[in-house]
Biopython code that builds the backbone (N, CA, C, O; Angstrom):
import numpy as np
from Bio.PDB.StructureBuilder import StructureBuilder

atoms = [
    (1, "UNK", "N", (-52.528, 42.924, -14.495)),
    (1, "UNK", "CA", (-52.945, 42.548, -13.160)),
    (1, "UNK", "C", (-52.362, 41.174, -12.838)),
    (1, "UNK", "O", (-52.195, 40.342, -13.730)),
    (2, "UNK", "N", (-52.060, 40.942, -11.596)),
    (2, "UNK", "CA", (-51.408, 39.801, -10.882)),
    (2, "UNK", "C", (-52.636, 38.396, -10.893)),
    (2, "UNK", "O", (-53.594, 38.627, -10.155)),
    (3, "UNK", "N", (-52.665, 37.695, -11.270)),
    (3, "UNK", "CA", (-53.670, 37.052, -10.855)),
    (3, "UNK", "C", (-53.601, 35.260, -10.307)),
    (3, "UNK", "O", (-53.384, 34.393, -11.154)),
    (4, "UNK", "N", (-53.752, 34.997, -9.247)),
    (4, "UNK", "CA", (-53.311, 33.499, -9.176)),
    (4, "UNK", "C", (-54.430, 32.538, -9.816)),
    (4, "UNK", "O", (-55.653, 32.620, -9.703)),
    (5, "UNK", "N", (-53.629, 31.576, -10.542)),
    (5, "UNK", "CA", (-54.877, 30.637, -11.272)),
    (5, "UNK", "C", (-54.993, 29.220, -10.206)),
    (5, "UNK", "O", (-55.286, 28.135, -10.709)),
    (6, "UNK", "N", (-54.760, 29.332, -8.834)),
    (6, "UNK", "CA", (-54.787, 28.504, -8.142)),
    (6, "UNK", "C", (-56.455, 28.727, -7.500)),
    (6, "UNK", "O", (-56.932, 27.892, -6.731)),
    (7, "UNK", "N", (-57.254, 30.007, -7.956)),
    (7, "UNK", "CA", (-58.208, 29.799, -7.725)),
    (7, "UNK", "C", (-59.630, 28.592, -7.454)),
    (7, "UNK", "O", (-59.164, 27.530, -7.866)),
    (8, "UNK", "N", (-60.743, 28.383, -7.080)),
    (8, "UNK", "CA", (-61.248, 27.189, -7.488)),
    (8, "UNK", "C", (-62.504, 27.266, -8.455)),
    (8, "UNK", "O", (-62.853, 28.439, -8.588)),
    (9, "UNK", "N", (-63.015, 26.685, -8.922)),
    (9, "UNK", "CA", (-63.969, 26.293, -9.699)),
    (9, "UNK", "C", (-63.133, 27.200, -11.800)),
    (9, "UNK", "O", (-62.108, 27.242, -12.480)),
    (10, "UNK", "N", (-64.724, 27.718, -11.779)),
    (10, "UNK", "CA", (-63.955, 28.289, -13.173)),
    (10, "UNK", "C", (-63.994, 29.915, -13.319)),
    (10, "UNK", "O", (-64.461, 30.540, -14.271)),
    (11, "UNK", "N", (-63.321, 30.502, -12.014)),
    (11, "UNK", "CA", (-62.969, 32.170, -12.000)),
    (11, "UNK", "C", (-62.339, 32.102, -12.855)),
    (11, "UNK", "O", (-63.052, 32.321, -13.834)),
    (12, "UNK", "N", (-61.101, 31.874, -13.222)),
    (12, "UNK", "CA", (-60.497, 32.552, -14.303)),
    (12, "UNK", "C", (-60.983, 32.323, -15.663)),
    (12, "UNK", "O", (-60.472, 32.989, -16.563)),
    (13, "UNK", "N", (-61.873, 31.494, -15.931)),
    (13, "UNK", "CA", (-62.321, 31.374, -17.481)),
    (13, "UNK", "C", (-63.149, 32.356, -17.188)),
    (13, "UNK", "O", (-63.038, 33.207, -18.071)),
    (14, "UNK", "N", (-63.961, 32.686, -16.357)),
    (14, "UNK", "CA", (-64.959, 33.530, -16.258)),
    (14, "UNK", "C", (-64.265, 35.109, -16.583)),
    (14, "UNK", "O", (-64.361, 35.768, -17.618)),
    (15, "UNK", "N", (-63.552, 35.437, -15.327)),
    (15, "UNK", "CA", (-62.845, 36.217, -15.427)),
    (15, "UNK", "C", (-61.915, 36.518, -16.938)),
    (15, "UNK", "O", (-62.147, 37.678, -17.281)),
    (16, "UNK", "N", (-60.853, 35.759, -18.019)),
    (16, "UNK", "CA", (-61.084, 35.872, -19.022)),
    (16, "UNK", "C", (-61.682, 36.545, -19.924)),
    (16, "UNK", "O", (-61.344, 37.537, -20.570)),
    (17, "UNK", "N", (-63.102, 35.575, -19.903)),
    (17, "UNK", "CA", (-63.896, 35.641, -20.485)),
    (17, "UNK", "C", (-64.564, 36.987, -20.628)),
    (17, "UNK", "O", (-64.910, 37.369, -21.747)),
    (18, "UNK", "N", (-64.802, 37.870, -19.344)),
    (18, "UNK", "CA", (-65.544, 38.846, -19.263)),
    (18, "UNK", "C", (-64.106, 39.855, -19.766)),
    (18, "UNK", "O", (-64.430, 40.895, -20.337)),
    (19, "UNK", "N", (-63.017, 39.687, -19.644)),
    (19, "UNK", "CA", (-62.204, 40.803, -20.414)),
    (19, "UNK", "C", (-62.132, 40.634, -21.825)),
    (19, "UNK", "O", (-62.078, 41.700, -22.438)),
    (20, "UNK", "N", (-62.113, 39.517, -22.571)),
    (20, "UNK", "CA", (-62.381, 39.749, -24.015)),
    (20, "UNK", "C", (-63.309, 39.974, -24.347)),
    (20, "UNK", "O", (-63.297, 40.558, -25.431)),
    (21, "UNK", "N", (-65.039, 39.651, -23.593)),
    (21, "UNK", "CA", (-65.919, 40.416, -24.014)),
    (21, "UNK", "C", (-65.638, 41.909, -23.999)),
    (21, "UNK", "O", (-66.278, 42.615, -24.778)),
    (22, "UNK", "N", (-64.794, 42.422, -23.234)),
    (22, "UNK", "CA", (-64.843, 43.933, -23.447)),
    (22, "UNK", "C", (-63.973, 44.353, -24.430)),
    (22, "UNK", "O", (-63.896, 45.511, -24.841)),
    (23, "UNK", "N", (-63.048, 43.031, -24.966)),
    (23, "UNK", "CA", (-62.890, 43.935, -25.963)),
    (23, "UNK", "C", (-60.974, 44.120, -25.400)),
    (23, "UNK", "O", (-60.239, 44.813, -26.104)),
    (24, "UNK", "N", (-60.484, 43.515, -24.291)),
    (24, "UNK", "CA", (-59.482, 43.354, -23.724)),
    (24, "UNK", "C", (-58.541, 41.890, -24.357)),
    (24, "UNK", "O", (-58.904, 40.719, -24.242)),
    (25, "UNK", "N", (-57.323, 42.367, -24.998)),
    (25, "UNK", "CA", (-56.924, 41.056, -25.564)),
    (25, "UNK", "C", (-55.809, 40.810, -24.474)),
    (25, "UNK", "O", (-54.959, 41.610, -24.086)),
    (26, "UNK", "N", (-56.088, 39.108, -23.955)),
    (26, "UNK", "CA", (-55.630, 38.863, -23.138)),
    (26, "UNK", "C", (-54.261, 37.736, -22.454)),
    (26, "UNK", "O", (-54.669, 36.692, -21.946)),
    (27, "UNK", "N", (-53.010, 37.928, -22.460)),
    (27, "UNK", "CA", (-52.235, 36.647, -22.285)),
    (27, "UNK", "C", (-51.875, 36.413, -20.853)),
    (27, "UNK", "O", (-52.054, 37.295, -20.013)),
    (28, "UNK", "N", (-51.359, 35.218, -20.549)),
    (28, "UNK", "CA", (-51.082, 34.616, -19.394)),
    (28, "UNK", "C", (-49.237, 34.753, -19.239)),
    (28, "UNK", "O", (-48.510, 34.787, -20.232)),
    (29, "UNK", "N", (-48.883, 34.798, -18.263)),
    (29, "UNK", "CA", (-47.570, 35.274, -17.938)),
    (29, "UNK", "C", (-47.278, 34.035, -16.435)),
    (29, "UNK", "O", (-47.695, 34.040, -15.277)),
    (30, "UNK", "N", (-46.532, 33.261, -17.076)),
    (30, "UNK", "CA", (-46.038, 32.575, -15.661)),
    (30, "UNK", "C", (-44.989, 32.470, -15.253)),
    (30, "UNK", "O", (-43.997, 31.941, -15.754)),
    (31, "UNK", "N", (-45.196, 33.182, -13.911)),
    (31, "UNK", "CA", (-43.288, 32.968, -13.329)),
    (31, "UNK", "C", (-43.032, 31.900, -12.749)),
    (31, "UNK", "O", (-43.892, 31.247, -12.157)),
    (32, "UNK", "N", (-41.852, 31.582, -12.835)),
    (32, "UNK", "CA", (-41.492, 30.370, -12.070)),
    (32, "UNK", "C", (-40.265, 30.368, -11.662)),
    (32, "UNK", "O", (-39.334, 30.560, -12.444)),
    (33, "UNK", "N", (-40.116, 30.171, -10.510)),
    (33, "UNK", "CA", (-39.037, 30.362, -9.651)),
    (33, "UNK", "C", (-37.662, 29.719, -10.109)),
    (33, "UNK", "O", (-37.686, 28.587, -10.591)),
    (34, "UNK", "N", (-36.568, 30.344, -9.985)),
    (34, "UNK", "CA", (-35.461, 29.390, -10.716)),
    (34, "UNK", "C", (-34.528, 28.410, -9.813)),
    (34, "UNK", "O", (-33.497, 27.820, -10.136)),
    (35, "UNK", "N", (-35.157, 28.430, -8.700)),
    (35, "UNK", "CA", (-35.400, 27.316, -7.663)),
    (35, "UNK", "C", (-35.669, 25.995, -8.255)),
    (35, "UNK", "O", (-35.183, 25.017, -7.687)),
    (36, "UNK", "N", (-36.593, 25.776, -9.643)),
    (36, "UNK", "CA", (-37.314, 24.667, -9.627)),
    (36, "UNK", "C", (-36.232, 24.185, -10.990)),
    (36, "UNK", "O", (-36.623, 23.217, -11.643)),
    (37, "UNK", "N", (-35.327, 24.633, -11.274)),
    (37, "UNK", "CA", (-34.095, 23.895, -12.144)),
    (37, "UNK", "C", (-33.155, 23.554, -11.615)),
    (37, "UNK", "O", (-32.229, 23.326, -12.394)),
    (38, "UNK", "N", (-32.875, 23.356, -10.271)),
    (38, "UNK", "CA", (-32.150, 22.819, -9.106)),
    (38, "UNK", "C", (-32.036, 20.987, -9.421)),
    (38, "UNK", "O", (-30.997, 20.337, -9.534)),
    (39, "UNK", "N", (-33.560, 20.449, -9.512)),
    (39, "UNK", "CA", (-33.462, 19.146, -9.294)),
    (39, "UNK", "C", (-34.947, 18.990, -10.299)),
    (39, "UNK", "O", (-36.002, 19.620, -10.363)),
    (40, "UNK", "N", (-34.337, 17.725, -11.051)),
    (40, "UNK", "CA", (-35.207, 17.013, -11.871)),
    (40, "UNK", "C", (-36.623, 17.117, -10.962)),
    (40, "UNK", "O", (-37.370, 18.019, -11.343)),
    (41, "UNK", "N", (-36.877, 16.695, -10.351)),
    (41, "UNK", "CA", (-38.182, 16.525, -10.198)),
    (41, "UNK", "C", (-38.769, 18.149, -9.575)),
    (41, "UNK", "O", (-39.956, 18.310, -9.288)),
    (42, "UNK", "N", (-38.131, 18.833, -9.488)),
    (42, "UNK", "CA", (-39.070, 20.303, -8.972)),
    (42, "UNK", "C", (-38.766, 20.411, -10.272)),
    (42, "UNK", "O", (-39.717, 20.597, -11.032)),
    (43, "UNK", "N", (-37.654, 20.340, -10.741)),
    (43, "UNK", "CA", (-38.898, 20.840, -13.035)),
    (43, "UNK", "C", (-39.854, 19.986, -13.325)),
    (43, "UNK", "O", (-40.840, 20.624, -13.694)),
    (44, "UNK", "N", (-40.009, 19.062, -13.336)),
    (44, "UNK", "CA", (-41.279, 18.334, -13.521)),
    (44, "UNK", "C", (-41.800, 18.948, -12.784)),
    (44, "UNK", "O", (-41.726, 19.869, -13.597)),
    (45, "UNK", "N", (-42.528, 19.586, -11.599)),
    (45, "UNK", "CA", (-43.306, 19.429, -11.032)),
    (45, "UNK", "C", (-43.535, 21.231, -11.494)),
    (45, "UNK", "O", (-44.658, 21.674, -11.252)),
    (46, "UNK", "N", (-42.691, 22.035, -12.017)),
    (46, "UNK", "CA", (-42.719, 23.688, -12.109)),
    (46, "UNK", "C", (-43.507, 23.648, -13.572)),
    (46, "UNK", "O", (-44.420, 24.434, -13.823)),
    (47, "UNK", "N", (-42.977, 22.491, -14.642)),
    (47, "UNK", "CA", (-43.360, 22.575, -15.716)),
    (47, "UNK", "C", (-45.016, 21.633, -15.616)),
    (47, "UNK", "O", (-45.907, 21.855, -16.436)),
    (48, "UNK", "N", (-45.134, 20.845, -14.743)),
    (48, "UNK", "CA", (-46.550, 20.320, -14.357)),
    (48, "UNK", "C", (-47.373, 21.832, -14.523)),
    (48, "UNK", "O", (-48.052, 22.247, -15.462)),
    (49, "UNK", "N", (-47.033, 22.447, -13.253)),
    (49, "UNK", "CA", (-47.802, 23.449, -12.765)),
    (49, "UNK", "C", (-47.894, 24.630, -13.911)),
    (49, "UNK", "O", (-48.688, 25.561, -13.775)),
    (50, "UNK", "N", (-47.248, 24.548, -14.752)),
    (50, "UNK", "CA", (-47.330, 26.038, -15.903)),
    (50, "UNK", "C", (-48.037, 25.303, -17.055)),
    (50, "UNK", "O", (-48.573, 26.061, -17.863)),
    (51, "UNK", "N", (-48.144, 24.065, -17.285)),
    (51, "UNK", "CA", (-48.650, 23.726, -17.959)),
    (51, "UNK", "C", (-50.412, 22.977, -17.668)),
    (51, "UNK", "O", (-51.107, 22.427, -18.522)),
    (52, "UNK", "N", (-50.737, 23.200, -16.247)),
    (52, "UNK", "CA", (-51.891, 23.103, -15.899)),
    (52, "UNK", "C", (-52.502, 25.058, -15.930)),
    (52, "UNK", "O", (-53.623, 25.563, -15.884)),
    (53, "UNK", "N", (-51.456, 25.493, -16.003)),
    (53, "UNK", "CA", (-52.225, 26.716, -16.014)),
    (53, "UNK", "C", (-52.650, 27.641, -17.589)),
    (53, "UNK", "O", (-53.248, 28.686, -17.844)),
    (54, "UNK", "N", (-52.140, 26.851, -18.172)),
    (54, "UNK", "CA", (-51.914, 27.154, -20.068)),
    (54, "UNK", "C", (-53.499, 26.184, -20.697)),
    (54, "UNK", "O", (-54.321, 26.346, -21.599)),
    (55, "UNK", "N", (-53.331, 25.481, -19.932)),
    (55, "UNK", "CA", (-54.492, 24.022, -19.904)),
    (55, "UNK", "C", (-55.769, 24.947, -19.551)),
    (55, "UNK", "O", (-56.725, 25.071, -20.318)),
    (56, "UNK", "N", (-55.665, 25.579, -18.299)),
    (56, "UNK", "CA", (-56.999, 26.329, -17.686)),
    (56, "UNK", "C", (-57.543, 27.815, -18.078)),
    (56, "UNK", "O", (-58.653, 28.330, -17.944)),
    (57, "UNK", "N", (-56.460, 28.236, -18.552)),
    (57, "UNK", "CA", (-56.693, 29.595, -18.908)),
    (57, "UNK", "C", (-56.638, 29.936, -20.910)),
    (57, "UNK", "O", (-56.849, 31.016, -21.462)),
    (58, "UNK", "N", (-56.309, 28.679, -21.529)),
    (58, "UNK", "CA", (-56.104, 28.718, -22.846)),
    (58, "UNK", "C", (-56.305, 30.203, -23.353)),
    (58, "UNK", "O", (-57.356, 30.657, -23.806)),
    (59, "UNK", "N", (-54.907, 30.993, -23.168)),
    (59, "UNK", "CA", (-55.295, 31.965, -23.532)),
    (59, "UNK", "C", (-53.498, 32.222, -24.187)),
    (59, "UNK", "O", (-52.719, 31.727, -23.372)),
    (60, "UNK", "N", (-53.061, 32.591, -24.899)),
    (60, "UNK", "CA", (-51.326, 32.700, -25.401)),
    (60, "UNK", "C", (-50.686, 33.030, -23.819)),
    (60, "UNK", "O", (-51.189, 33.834, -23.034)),
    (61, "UNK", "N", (-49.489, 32.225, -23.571)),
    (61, "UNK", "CA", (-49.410, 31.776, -22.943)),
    (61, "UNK", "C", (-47.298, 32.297, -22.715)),
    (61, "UNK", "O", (-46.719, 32.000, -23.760)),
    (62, "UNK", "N", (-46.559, 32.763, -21.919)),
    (62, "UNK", "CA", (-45.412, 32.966, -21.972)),
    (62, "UNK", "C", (-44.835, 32.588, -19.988)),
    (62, "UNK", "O", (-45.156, 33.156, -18.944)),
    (63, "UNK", "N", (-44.020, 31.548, -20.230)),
    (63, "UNK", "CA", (-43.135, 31.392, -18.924)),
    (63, "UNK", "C", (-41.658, 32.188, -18.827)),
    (63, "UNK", "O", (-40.712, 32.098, -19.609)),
    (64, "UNK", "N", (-41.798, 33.132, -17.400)),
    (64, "UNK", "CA", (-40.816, 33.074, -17.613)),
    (64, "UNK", "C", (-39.985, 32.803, -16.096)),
    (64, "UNK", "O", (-40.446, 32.758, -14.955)),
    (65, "UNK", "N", (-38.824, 32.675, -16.505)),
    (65, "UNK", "CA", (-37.916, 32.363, -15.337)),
    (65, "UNK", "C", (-37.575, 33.522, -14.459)),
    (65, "UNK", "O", (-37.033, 34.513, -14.948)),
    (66, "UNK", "N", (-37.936, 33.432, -12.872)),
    (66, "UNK", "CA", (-37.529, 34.110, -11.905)),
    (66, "UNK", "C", (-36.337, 34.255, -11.373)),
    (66, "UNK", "O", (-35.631, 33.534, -12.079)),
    (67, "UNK", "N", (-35.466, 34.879, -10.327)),
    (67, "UNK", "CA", (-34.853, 34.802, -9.240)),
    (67, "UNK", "C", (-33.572, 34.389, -9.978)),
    (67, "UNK", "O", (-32.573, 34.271, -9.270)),
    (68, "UNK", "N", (-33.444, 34.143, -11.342)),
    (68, "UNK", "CA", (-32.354, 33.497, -11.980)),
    (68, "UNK", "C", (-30.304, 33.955, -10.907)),
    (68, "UNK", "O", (-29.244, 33.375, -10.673)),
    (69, "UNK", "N", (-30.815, 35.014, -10.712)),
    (69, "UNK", "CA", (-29.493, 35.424, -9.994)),
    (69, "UNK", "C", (-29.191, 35.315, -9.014)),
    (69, "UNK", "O", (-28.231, 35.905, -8.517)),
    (70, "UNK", "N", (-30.074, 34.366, -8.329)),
    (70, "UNK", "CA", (-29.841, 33.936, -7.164)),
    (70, "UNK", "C", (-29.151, 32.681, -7.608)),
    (70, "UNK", "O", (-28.266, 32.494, -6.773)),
    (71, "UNK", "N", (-29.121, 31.883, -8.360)),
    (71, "UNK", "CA", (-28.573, 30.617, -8.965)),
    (71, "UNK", "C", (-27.093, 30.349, -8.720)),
    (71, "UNK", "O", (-26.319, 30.994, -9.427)),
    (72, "UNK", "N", (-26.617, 29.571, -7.906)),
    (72, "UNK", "CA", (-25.085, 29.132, -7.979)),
    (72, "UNK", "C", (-24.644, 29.477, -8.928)),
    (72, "UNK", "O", (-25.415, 29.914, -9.782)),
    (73, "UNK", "N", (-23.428, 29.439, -9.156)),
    (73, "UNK", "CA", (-22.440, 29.682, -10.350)),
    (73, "UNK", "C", (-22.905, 28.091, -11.389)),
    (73, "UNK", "O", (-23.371, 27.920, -12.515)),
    (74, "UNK", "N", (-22.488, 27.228, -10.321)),
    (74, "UNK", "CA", (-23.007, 26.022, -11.420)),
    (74, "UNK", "C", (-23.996, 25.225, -11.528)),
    (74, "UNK", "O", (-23.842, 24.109, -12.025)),
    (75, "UNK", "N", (-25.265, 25.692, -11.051)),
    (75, "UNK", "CA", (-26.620, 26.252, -11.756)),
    (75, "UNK", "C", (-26.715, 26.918, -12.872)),
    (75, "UNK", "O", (-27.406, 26.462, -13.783)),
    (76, "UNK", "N", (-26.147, 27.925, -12.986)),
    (76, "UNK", "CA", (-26.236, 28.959, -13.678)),
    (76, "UNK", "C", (-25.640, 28.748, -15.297)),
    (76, "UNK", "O", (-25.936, 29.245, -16.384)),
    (77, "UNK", "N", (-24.500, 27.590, -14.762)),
    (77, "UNK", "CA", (-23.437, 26.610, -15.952)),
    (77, "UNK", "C", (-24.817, 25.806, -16.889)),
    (77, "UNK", "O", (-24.916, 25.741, -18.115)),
    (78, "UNK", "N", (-25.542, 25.392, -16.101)),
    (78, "UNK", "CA", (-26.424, 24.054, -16.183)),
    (78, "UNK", "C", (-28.081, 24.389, -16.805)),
    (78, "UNK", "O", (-28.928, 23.569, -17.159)),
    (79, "UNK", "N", (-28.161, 25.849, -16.783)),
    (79, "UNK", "CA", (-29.318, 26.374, -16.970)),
    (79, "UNK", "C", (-29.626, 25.908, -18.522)),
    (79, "UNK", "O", (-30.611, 25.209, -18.761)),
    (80, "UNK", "N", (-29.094, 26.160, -19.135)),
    (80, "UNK", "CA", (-29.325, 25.429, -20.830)),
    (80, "UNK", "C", (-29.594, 23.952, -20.920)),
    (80, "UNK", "O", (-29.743, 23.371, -21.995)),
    (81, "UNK", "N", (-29.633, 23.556, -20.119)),
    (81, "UNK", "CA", (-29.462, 21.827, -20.095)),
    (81, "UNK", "C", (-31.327, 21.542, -19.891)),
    (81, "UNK", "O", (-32.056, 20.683, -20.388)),
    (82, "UNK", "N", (-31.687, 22.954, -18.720)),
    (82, "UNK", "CA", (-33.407, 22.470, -18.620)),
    (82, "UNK", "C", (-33.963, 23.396, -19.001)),
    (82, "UNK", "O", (-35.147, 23.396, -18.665)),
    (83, "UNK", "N", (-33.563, 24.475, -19.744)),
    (83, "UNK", "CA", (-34.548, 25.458, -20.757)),
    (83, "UNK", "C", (-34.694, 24.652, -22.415)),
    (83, "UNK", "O", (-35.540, 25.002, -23.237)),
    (84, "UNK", "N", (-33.926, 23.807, -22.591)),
    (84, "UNK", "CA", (-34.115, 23.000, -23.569)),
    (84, "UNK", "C", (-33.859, 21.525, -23.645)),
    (84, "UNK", "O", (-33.124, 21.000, -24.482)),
    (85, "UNK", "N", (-34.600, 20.827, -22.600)),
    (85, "UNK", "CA", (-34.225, 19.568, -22.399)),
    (85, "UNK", "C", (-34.102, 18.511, -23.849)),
    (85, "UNK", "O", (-34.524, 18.717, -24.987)),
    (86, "UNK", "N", (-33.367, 17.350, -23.292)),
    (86, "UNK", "CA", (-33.791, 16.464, -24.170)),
    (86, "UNK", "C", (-34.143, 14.998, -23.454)),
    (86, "UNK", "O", (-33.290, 14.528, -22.702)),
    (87, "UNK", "N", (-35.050, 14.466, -23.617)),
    (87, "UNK", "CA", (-35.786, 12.934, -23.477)),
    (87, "UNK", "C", (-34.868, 12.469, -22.637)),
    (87, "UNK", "O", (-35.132, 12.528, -21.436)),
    (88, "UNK", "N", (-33.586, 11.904, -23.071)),
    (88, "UNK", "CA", (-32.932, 10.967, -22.572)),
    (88, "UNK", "C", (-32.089, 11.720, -21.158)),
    (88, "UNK", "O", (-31.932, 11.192, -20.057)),
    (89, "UNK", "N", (-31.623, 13.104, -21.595)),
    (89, "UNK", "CA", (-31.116, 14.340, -20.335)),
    (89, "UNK", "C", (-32.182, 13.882, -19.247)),
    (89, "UNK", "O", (-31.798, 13.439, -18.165)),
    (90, "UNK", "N", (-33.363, 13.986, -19.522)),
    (90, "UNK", "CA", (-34.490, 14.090, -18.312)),
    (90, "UNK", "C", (-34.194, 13.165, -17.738)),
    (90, "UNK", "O", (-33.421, 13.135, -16.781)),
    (91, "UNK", "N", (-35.134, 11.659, -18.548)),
    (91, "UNK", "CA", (-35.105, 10.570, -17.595)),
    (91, "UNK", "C", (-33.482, 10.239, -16.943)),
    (91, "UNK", "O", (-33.441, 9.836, -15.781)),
    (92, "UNK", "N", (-32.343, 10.393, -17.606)),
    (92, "UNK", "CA", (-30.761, 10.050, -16.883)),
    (92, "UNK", "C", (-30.938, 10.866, -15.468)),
    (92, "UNK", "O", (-30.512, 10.310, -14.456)),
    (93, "UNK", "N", (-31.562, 12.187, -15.352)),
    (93, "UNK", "CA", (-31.509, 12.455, -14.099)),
    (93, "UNK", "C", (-32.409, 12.663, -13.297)),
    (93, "UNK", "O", (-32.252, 13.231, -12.216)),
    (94, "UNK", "N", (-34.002, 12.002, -13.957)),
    (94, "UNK", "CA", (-34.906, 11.679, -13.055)),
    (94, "UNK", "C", (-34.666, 10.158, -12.663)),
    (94, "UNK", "O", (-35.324, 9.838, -11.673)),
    (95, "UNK", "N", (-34.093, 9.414, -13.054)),
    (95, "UNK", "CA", (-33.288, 7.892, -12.554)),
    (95, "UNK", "C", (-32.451, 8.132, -11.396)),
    (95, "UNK", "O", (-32.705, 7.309, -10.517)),
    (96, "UNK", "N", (-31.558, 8.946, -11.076)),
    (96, "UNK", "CA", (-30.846, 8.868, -10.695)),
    (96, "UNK", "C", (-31.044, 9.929, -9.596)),
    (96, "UNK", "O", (-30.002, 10.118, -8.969)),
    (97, "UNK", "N", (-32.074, 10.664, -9.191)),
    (97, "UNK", "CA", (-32.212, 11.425, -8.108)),
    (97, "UNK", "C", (-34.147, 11.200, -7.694)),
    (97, "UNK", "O", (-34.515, 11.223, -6.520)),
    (98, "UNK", "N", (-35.000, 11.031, -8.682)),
    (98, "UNK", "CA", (-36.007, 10.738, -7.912)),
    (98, "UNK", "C", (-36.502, 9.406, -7.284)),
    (98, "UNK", "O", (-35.994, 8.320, -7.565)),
    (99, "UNK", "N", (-37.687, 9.595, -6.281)),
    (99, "UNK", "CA", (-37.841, 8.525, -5.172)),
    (99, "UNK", "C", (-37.800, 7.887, -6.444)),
    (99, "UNK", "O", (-38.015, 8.361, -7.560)),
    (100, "UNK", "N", (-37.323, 6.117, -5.907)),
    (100, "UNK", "CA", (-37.837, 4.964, -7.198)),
    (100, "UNK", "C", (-39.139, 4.831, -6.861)),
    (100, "UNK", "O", (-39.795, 4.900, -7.900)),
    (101, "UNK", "N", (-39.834, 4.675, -5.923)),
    (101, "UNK", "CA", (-41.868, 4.437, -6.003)),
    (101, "UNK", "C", (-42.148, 5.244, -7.111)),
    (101, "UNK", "O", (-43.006, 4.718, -7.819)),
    (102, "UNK", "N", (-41.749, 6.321, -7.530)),
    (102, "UNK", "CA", (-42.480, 7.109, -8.625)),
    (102, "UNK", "C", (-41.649, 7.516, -9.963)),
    (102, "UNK", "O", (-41.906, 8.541, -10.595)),
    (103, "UNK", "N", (-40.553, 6.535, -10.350)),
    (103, "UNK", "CA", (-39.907, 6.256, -11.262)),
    (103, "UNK", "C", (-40.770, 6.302, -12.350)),
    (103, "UNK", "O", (-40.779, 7.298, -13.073)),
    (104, "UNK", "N", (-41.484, 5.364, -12.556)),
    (104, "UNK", "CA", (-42.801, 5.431, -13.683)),
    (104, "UNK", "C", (-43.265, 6.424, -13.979)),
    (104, "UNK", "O", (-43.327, 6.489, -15.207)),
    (105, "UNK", "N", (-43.707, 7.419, -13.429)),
    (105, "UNK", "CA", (-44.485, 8.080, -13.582)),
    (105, "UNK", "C", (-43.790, 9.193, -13.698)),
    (105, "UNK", "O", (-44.447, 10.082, -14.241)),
    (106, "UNK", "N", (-42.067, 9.675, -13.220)),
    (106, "UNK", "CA", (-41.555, 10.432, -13.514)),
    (106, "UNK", "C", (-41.214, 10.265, -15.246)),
    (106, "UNK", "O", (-41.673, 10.968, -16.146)),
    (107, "UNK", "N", (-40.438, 9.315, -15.347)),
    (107, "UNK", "CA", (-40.500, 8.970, -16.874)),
    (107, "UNK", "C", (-41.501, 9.330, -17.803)),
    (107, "UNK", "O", (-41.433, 9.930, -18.876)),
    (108, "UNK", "N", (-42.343, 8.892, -17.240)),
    (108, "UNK", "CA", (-43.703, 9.162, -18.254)),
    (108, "UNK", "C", (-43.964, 10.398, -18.596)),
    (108, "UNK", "O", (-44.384, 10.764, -19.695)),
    (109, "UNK", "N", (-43.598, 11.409, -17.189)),
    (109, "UNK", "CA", (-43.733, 12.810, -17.334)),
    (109, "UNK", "C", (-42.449, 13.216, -18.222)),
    (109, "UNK", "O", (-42.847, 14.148, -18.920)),
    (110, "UNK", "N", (-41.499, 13.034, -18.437)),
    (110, "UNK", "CA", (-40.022, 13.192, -19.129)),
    (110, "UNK", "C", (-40.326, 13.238, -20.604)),
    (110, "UNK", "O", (-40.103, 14.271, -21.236)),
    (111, "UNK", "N", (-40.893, 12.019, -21.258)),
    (111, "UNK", "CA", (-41.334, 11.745, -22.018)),
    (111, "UNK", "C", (-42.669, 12.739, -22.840)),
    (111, "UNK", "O", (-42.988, 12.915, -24.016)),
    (112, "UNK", "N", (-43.194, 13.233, -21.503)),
    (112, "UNK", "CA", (-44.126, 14.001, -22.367)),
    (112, "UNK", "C", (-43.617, 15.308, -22.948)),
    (112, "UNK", "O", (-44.345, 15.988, -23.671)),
]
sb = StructureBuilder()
sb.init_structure("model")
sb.init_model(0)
sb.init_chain("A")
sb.init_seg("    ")
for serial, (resi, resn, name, xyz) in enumerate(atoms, 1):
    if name == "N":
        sb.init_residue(resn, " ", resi, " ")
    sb.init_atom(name, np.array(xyz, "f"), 0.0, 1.0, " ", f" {name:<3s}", serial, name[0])
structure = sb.get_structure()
């Protein structure tokens, strides 16, 4: 079943919850648009969002990438660069393309 975890309060733990009581073993599946490996900060902000939903639903947990074929040719070159980042890859091109007001805090997110 499709389910958005943008819900509010705690439906989906509930929800969860009442399928492993029955006895239903249950994982989380997140798509994410391949839109959001375009630019440093929509991956931060795609990998924010999959990882607030791994956070809420603690249940095994698999992302996967959407729309991939819609991707430029050199997108498509570049795709290995943010399915396996590294530290210093991030922040070089969260420096250099996000607002500076939130430099800090992009870093910080890079880092994590």
């Amino acid at each position: 079943a499709v389910v958005s975890t943008q819900s509010t309060g705690d439906t989906m733990q509930r929800f969860v919850a009442a399928l492993e009581g029955w006895g239903i073993r249950v994982c989380a599946v997140y798509l994410l648009d391949s839109q959001f490996l375009v630019e440093p900060s929509k991956f931060i902000a795609g990998m924010c969002s999959a990882l607030s939903a791994m956070v809420q639903l603690q249940v095994p947990h698999i992302n996967v990438l959407t729309k991939v074929d819609l991707l430029s040719a050199r997108d498509r070159d570049n795709l290995d660069r943010w399915l396996d980042p590294s530290q210093l890859i991030m922040e070089g091109c969260v420096s250099r393309t996000a607002n500076k007001r939130h430099a800090r805090l992009s870093n910080a997110l890079c880092r994590l």
